[in-house]
C-alpha positions as CSV (number, residue, x, y, z in Angstrom):
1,X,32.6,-106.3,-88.5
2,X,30.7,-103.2,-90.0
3,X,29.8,-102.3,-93.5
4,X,33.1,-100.1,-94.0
5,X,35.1,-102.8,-93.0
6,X,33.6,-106.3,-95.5
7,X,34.4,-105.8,-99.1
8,X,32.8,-103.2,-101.3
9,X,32.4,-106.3,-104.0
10,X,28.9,-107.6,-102.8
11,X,26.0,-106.6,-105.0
12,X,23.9,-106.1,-102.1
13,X,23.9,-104.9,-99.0
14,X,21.7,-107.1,-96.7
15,X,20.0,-110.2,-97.6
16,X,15.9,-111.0,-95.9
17,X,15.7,-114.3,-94.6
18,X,11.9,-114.8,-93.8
19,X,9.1,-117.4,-94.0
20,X,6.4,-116.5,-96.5
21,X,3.7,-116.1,-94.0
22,X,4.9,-112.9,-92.8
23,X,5.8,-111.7,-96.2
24,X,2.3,-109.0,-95.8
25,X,1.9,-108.2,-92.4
26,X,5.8,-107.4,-91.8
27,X,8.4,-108.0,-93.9
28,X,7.7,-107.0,-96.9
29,X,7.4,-103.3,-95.6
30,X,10.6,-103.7,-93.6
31,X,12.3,-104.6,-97.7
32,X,10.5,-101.2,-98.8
33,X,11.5,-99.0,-95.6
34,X,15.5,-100.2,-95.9
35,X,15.4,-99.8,-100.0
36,X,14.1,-96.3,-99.4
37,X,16.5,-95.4,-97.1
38,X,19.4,-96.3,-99.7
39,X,20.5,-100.0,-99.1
40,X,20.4,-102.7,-101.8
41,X,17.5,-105.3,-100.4
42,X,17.5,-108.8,-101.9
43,X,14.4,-109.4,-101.1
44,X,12.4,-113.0,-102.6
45,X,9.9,-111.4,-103.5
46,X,11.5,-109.0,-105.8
47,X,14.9,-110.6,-106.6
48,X,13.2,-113.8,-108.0
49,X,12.3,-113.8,-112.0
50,X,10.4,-116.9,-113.4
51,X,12.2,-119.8,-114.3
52,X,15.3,-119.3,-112.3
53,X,16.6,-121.9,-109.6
54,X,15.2,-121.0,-106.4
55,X,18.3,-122.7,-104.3
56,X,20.5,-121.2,-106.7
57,X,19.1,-117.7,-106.7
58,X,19.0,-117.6,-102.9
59,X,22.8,-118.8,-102.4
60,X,23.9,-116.3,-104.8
61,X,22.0,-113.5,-102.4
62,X,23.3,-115.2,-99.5
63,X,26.9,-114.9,-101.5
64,X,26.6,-111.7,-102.4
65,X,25.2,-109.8,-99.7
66,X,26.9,-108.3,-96.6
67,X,24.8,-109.0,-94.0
68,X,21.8,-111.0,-93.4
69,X,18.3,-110.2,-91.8
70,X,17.0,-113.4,-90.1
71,X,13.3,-112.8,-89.2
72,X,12.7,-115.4,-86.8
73,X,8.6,-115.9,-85.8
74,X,6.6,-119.1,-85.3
75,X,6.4,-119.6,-89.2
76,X,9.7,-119.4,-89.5
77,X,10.8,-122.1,-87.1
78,X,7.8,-124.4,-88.8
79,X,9.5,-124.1,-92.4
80,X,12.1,-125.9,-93.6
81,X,13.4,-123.7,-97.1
82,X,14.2,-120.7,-94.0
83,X,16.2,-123.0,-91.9
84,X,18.0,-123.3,-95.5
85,X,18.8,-120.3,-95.8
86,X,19.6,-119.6,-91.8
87,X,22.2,-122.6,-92.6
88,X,23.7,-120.6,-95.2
89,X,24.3,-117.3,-93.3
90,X,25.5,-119.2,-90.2
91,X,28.1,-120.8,-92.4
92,X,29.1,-117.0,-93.7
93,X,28.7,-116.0,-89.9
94,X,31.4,-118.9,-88.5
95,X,33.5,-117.3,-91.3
96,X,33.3,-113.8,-91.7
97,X,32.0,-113.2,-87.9
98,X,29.0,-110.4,-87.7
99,X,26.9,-111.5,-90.0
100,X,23.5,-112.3,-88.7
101,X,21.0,-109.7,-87.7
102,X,18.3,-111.2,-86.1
103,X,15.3,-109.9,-85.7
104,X,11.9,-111.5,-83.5
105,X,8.7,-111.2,-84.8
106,X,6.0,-112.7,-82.4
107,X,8.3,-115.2,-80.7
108,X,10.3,-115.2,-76.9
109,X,13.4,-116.0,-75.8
110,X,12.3,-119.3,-75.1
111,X,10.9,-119.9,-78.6
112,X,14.4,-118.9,-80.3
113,X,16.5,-120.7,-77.8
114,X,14.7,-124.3,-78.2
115,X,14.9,-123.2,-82.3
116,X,18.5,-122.3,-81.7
117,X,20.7,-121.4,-79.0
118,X,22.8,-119.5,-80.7
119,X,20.8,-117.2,-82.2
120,X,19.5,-116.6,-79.0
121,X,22.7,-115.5,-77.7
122,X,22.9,-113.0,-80.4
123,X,21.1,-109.6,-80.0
124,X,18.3,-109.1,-82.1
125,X,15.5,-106.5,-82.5
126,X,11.8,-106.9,-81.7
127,X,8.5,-106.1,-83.9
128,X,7.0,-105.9,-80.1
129,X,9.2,-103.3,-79.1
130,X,10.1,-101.2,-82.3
131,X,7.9,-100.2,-85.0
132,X,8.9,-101.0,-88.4
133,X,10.6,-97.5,-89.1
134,X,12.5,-98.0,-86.2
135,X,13.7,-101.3,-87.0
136,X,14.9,-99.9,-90.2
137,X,16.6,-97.4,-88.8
138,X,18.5,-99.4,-86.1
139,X,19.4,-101.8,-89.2
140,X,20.9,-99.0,-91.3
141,X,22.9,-98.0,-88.9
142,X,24.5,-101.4,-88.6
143,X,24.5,-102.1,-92.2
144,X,25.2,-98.4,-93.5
145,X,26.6,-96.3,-90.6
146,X,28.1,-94.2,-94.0
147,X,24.8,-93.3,-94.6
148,X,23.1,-93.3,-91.2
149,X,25.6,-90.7,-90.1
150,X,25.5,-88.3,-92.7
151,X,21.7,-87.6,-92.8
152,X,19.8,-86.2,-89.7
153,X,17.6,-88.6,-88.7
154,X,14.4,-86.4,-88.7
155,X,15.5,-86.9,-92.9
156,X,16.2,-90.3,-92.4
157,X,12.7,-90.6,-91.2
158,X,11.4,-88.7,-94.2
159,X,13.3,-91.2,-96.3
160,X,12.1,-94.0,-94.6
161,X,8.3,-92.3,-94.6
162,X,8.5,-91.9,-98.5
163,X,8.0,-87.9,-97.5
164,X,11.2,-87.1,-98.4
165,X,10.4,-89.0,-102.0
166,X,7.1,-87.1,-102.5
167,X,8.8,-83.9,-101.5
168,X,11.5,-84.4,-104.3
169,X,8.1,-85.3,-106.6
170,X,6.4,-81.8,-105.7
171,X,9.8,-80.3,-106.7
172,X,10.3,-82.2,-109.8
173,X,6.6,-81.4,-110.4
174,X,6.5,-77.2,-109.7
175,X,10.0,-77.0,-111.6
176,X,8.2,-78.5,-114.6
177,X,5.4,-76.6,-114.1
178,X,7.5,-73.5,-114.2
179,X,9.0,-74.8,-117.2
180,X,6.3,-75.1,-119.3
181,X,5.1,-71.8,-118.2
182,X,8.4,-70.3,-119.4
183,X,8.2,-72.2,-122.6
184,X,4.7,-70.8,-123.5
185,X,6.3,-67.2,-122.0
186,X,8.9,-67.9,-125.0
187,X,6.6,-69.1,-127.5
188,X,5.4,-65.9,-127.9
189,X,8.6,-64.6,-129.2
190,X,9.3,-67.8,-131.5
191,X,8.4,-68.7,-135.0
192,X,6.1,-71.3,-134.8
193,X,7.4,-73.6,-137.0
194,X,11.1,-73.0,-136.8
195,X,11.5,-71.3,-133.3
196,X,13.5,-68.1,-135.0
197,X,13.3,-65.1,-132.8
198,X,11.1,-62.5,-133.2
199,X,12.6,-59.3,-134.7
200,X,9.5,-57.1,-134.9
201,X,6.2,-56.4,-133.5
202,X,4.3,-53.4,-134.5
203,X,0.6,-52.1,-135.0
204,X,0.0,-51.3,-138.6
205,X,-3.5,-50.7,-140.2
206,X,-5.4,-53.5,-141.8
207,X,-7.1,-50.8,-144.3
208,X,-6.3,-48.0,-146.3
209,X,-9.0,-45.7,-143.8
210,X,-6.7,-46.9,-140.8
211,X,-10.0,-47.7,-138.8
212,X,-8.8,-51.0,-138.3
213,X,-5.7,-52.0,-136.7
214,X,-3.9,-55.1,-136.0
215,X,-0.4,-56.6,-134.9
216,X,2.7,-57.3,-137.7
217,X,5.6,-59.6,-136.8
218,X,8.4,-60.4,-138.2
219,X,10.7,-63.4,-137.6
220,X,14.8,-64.0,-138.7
221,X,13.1,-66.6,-140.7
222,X,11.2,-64.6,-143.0
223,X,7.9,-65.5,-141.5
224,X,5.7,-62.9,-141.2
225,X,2.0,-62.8,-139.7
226,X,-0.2,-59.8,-139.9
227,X,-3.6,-59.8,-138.2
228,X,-3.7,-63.5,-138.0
229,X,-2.8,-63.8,-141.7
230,X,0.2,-65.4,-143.3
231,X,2.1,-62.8,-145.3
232,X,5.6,-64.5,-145.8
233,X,6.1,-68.2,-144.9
234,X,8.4,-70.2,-142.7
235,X,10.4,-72.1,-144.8
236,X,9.7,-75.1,-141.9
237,X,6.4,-74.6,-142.5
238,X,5.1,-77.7,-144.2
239,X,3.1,-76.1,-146.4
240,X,6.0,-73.8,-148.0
241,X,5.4,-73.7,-151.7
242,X,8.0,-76.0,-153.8
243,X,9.3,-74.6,-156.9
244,X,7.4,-76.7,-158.7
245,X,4.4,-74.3,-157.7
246,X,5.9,-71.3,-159.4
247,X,5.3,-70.8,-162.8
248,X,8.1,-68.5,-164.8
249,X,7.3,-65.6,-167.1
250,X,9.5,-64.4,-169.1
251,X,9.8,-60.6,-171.3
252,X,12.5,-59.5,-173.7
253,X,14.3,-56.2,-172.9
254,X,15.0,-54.5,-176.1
255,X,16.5,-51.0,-174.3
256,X,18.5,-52.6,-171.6
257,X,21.7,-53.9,-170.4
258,X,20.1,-57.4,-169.8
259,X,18.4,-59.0,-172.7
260,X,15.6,-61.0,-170.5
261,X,13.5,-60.8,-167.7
262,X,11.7,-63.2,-165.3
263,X,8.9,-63.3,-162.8
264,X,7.6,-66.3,-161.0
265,X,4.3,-66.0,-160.5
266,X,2.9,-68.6,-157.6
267,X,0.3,-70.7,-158.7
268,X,-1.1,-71.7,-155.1
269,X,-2.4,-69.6,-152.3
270,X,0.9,-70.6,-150.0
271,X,3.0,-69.5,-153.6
272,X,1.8,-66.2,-153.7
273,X,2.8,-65.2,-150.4
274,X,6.2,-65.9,-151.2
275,X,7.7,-62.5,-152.8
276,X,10.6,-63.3,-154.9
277,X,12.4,-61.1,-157.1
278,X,12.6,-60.4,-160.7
279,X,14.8,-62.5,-162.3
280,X,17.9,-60.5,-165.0
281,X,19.9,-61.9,-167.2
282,X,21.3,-61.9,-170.6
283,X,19.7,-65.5,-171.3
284,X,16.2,-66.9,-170.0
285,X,18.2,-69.6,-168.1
286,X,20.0,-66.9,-166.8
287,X,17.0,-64.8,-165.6
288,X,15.4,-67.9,-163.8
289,X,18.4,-69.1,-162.4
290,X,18.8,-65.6,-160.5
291,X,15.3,-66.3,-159.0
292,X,16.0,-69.5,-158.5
293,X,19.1,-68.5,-156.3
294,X,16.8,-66.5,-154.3
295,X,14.3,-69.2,-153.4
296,X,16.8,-71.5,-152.6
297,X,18.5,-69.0,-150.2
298,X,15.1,-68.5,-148.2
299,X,14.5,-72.6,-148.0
300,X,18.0,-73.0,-146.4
C-alpha cells in the first residue's frame, strides 16, 4: 500500500525506529535528508519535549505515522526499547500490510534472519550499498511518490543537499538587497519624517550676491529644506512647535473693515520657522482663532 492509497489523517509521514548508538553516525542525517526533501519525520530526537511519557510519545508516532523506518544494525538487535517499537509497527504491518521499511546498517542476512525472519524476508535498503542521499531518495519515493515524481531528481538532490535551500537563501537575500537599495533610491524623494513626496527641487542662491548656491525642496507636507537648513517643518517632525510656543500680538485697526489684528510670533527656534498668517477679525478671539485654524490645518 503506497502513500496515496493510507489515509491523509496521519500527522506524519514516516516514523525512525533506531537504537541510540547510531543516532550520529547515520540516522540522524537520514531524519534531516527526508525532512528536507518534504516529509514529516518523527524523529526521537526531535519529537521528544521534556517531561512527556516516552512509551506514550512513541505509540502515538507509531499511531500516527504512515510508514515506518526500521534501522536494523548490531545495536539495534542488542536493545530492548527498539524491539518495542519494531513490535509496534509489526502489529500496524499484520494490519494495514506495507508498513515496514527496513533498512540495514552494518548487519547481513544472517544477522537479520536469526533477529527476525521476517524482516528478513522483507526488502530493505543498505548503508553498504547506498549513500545516505540515496537512501533518502529511494524512501521518498515509497513514502511520497506525489512528491518524488513531480521534481526532477537532479532538484530532488539539491533538496536533499540543502543546495536547493541555500539557493532560495541567496534569492531571499539579493531581493532584499535590492530592496533596500530601492528604498534608499526612494528616500531621496520622501520627507523624512512623514514620507510625503517631493514636489520640488531647485537651485536657489544662499546670498543676496548669488555667489553661493545650494538645493531647495519642497515636500506635500510643507516641509521644506534649503541648503541643509530647515525652513518649514514636518508636522511629524518631533520637534514641530506646539501652540503653546507661539505667542499672540495683537493691534487695533481703526480704518478697516476688521477691527483687530493678530500675529503669532514663535518664541523658539523650531517656532519661527513656522510662517503663519495674520490673524482678522472683528474681535481678538476672532483674529487668533483665524490663526489658530491655520496651524491646526498644517498639524493635520
Amino acid at each position: 500500500m503506497t502513500a496515496s492509497e493510507k489515509k491523509s489523517d496521519k500527522e506524519w509521514d514516516v516514523f525512525i525506529s533506531h537504537a541510540i548508538e547510531d543516532q550520529e553516525g547515520f540516522v540522524r542525517y537520514l531524519a534531516a535528508l527526508l525532512t528536507r526533501l518534504g516529509l514529516r519525520v518523527w524523529y526521537a530526537e526531535t519529537a521528544l519535549r521534556v517531561g512527556q511519557s516516552l512509551a506514550r510519545s512513541i505509540d502515538i508516532g507509531i499511531a500516527q505515522s504512515h510508514f515506518g523506518i526500521v534501522v536494523i544494525s548490531p545495536h539495534f538487535i542488542a536493545k530492548k526499547w527498539p524491539e518495542y517499537e519494531l513490535r509496534g509497527l509489526i502489529a500496524r504491518e499484520i494490519d494495514e500490510g506495507n508498513v515496514i521499511l527496513p533498512i540495514w546498517h552494518g548487519v547481513t542476512k544472517a544477522d537479520v534472519i536469526a533477529f527476525s525472519p521476517s524482516l528478513a524476508d522483507k526488502f530493505a535498503l543498505n548503508t553498504a550499498q547506498d549513500e545516505a542521499s540515496e537512501i533518502a531518495l529511494k524512501l521518498l519515493r515509497e513514502i511520497r511518490p506525489d512528491i518524488y515524481q513531480k521534481q526532477e531528481r537532479a532538484q530532488l538532490e539539491k533538496l536533499a543537499s540543502g543546495e536547493a535551500t541555500q539557493e532560495l537563501q541567496k534569492q531571499i537575500e539579493d531581493t532584499r538587497s535590492e530592496l533596500e537599495q530601492a528604498q534608499e533610491e526612494l528616500a531621496q524623494f520622501q520627507c523624512p519624517y512623514c514620507k510625503a513626496e517631493l514636489t520640488n527641487r531647485n537651485q536657489a542662491p544662499l546670498d543676496p550676491e548669488e555667489k553661493h548656491w545650494d538645493t531647495i525642496e519642497s515636500y506635500v507636507c510643507g516641509y521644506q529644506v534649503f541648503g541643509g537648513e530647515v525652513q518649514h517643518p514636518c508636522p511629524s517632525d518631533p520637534l514641530f512647535p506646539r501652540w503653546e510656543d507661539f505667542e499672540l500680538h495683537y493691534r487695533e485697526m481703526t480704518d478697516n473693515h476688521w477691527k483687530w489684528s493678530c500675529l503669532a510670533i514663535g518664541k523658539t527656534p523650531m517656532a519661527r520657522k513656522l510662517h503663519l498668517p495674520c490673524g482678522l477679525g472683528l474681535t481678538k478671539e476672532e483674529a487668533a482663532a483665524y490663526i489658530k485654524e491655520r496651524y491646526d490645518f498644517y498639524i493635520k
